[in-house]
C-alpha positions in Angstrom: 0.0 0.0 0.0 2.7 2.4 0.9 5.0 1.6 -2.0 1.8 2.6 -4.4 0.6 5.7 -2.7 4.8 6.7 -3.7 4.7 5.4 -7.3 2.0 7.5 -7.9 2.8 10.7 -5.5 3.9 12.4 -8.6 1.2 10.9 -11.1 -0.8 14.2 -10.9 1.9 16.8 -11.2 1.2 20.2 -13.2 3.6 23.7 -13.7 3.2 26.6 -15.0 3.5 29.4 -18.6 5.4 32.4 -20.3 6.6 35.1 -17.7 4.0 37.2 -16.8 4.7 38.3 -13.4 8.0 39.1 -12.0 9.5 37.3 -15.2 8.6 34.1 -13.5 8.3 31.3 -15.8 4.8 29.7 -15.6 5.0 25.8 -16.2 1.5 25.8 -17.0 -1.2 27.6 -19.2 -2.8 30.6 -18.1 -6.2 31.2 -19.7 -9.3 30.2 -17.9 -10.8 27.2 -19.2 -7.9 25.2 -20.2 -8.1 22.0 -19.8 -5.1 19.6 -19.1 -5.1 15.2 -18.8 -2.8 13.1 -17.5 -3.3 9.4 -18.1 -1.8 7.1 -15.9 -0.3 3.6 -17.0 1.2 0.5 -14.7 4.8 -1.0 -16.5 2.7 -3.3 -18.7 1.3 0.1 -20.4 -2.0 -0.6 -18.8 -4.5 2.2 -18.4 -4.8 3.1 -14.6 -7.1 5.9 -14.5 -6.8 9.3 -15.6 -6.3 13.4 -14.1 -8.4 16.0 -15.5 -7.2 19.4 -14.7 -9.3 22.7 -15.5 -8.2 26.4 -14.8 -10.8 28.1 -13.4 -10.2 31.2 -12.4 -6.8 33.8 -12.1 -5.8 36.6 -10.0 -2.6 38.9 -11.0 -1.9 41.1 -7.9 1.2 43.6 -8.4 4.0 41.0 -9.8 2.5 38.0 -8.2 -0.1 36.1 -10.2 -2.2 32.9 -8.8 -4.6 30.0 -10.7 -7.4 27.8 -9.3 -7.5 24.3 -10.6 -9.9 22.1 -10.3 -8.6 18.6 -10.5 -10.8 15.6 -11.3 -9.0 12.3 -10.1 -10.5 8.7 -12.3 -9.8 5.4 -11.7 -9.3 2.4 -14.3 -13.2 2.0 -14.9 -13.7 5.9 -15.7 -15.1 6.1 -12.3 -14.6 9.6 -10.6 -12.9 9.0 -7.2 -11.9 12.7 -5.8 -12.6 15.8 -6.7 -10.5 19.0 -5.6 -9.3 22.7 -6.5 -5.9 23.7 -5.8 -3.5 26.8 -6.3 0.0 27.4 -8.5 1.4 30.6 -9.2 4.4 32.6 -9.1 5.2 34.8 -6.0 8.6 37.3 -6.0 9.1 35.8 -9.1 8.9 32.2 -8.1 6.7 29.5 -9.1 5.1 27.5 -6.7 2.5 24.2 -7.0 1.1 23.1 -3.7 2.1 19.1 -3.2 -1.3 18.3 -2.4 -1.8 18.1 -5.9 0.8 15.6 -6.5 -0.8 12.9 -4.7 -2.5 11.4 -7.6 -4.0 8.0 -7.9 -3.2 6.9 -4.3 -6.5 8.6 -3.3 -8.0 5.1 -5.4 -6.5 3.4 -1.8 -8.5 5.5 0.5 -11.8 6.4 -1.4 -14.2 6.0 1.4 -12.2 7.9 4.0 -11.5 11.2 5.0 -8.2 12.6 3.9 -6.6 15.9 5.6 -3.1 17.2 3.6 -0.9 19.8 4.8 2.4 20.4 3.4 4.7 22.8 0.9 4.8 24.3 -1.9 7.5 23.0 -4.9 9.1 25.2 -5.8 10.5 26.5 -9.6 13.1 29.7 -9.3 12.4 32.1 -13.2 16.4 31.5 -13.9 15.8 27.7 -14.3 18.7 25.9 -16.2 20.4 22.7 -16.6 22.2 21.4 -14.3 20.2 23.0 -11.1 19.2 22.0 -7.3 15.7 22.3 -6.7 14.3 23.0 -3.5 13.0 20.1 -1.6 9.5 19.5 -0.4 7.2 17.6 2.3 3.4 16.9 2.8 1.5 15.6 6.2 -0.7 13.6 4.8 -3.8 11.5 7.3 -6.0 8.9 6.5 -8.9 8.9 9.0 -12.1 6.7 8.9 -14.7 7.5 11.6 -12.5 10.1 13.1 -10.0 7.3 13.9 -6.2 7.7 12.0 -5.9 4.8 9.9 -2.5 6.6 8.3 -0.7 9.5 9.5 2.5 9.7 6.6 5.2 12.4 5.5 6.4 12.4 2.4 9.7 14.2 1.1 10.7 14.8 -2.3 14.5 15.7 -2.3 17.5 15.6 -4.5 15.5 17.1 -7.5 18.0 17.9 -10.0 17.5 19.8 -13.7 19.3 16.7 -15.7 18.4 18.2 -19.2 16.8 19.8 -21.8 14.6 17.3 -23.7 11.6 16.8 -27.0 8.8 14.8 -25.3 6.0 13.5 -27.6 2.7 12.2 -26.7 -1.0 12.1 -28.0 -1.0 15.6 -26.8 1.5 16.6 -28.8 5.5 17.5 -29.1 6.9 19.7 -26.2 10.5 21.2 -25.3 11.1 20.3 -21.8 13.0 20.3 -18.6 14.1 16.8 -17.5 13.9 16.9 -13.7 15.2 13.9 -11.5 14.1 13.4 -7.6 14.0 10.8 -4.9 11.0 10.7 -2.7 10.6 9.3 0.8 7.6 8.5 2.6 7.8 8.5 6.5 5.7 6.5 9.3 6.1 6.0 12.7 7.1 2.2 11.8 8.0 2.1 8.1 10.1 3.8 5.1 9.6 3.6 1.6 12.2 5.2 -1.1 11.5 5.7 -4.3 12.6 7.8 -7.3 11.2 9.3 -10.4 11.8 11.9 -13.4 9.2 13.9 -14.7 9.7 16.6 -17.9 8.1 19.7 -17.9 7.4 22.3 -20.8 7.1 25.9 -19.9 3.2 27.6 -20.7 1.9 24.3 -20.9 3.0 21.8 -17.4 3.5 18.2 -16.7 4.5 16.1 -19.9 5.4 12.9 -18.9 6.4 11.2 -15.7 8.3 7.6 -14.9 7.9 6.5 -11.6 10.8 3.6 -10.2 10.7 1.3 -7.0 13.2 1.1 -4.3 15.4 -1.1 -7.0 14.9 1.5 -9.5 12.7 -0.2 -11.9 9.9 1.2 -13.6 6.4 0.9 -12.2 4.5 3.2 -13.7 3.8 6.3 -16.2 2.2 9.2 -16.7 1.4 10.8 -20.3 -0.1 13.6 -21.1 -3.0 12.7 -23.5 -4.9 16.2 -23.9 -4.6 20.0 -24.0 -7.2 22.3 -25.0 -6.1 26.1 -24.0 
């Protein structure tokens, strides 16, 4: 159960587009209305479920500028499991995604109990080049059911690391991206799990692609992005 809720932290993932405010780059659009999906698949290039991300609304305020998503989590049988709005922008000419919304699929695990998330925000400085550090980031995440903690986890990604500069294709599309490396680790009170995982980014349009690896570094599962309407 905790190896999967890992694999699939960063299933969800989205960044933001073109500098706008403070010259931060945006790894996602920014027009109300766009639409963004991320299909998930296991290492046998089976379907999973799916992410359906919509912008629905935007606020510029001086140099900083902020988007509400609303974020529609599926499972393999189309079957919406979680629905939820979250926040990205750039602020002092930084970009920022709050890692709540890289939790994914692993809310398939816990469908019929109450989640709470509290955490960071990831975050993406406007001079972004290869060969960078990224700043680590960690989410509190409980499980309850009945007001009784069933899981009370941390999870940590670290060592995130701009490898290289990359042309990703999928159904969506071709895309310049960032290739970013990371390791993440998930923390109870009597069990670790390690993982690792890249994910590629394009600037102005988010999340591309993402290959998630176990503790032994092989592959486990995928994410593509399969549509973009902005």
């Amino acid at each position: 159960m905790k190896s999967k809720i890992i694999v699939t932290l960063l299933s969800v993932v989205l960044l933001i587009p073109a500098a706008e405010a403070q010259d931060c780059k945006l790894f996602f659009p920014d027009n109300i209305g766009t639409l963004r999906e991320m299909t998930n698949y296991d290492k046998k290039d089976r379907v999973t479920g799916r992410v359906h991300q919509t912008i629905s609304n935007k606020n510029v305020s001086g140099g900083n500028i902020s988007m509400d998503v609303v974020t529609v989590i599926y499972d393999d049988k189309d079957e919406e499991l979680n629905r939820s709005k979250v926040t990205v922008g750039c602020e002092n000419g930084v970009f920022k995604i709050d890692m709540s919304d890289y939790l994914g699929e692993m809310l398939e695990a816990y469908q019929e109990m109450d989640v709470e998330m509290k955490g960071d925000n990831l975050q993406f400085p406007p001079d972004i080049s290869v060969g960078d550090q990224l700043p680590e980031g960690t989410i509190n995440i409980k499980v309850s059911n009945s007001g009784i903690t069933m899981v009370n986890m941390d999870v940590t990604i670290k060592n995130r690391k701009v490898e290289r500069k990359e042309k990703i294709t999928t159904p969506a599309g071709s895309f310049d991206c960032f290739k970013i490396s990371y390791d993440t680790e998930a923390k109870t009170n009597f069990l670790t799990v390690n993982t690792s995982g890249v994910e590629w980014i394009a600037e102005g349009v988010g999340v591309i692609k993402i290959e998630n690896y176990n503790k032994k570094g092989k592959l486990s599962s995928y994410s593509l992005l399969t549509k973009f309407e902005n």
